[in-house]
C-alpha positions in Angstrom: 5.9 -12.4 -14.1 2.8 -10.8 -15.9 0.4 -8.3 -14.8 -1.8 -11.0 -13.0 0.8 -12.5 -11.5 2.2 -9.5 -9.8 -0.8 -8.4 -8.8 -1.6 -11.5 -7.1 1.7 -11.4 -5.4 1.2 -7.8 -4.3 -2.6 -8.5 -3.3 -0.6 -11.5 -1.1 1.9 -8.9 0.7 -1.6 -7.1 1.2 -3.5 -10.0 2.6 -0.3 -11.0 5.1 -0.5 -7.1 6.3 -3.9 -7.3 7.1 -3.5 -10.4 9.2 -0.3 -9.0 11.3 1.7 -11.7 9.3 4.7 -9.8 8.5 7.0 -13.1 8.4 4.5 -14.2 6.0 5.1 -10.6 4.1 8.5 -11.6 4.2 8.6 -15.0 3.0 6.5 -13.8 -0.3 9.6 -10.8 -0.8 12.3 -12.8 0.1 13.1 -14.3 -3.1 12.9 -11.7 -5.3 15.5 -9.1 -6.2 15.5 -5.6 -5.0 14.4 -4.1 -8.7 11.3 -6.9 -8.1 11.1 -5.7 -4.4 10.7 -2.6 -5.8 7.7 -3.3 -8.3 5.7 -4.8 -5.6 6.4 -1.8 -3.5 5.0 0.5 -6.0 2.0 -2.2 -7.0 1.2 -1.6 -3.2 1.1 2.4 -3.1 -1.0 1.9 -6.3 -3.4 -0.3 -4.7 -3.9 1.3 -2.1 -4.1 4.7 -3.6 -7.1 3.5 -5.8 -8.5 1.9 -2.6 -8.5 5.4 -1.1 -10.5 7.3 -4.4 -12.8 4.1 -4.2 -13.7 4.8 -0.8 -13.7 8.9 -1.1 -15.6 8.4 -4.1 -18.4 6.7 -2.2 -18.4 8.6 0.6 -18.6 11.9 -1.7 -15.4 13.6 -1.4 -13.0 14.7 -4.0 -9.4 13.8 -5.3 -8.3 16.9 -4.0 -9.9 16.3 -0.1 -8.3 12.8 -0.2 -4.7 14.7 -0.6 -5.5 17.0 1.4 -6.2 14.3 4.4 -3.2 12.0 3.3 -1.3 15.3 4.0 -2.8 15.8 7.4 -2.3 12.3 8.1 1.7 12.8 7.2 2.2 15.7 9.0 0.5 14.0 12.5 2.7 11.3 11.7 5.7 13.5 11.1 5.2 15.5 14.3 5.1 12.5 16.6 8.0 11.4 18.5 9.7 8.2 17.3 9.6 5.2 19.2 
């Protein structure tokens, strides 16, 4: 695949996340190999990661304040029971 065409696969996983659709996630996945797996994987913490600055950036806020909440938002995660 080329750069377009990942992204558009990876902006399809995103699309099936935000509608609950995780068969639909699953379907796109399923016939690629886990090294492909893989690239969409990191295509998605990229995205999403430039979503973040986007957002940060229009609201005022630094880089460093965006780590610094993704941290936050770990640790809460981290210190919760699992389910």
């Amino acid at each position: 695949m080329n750069a377009h065409e990942w992204d558009r696969l990876t902006m399809a996983v995103v699309a099936c996340a935000l509608a609950n659709d995780g068969e639909g996630a699953a379907a796109l996945l399923e016939p690629l190999d886990a090294r492909d797996v893989s690239h969409v994987t990191v295509r998605l913490a990229a995205m999403a990661a430039e979503a973040l600055l986007q957002e940060a950036d229009a609201a005022g806020v630094g880089r460093a304040e965006v780590l610094g909440r993704w941290q936050a938002r770990i640790l809460d995660h981290e210190a919760r029971p699992a389910e």
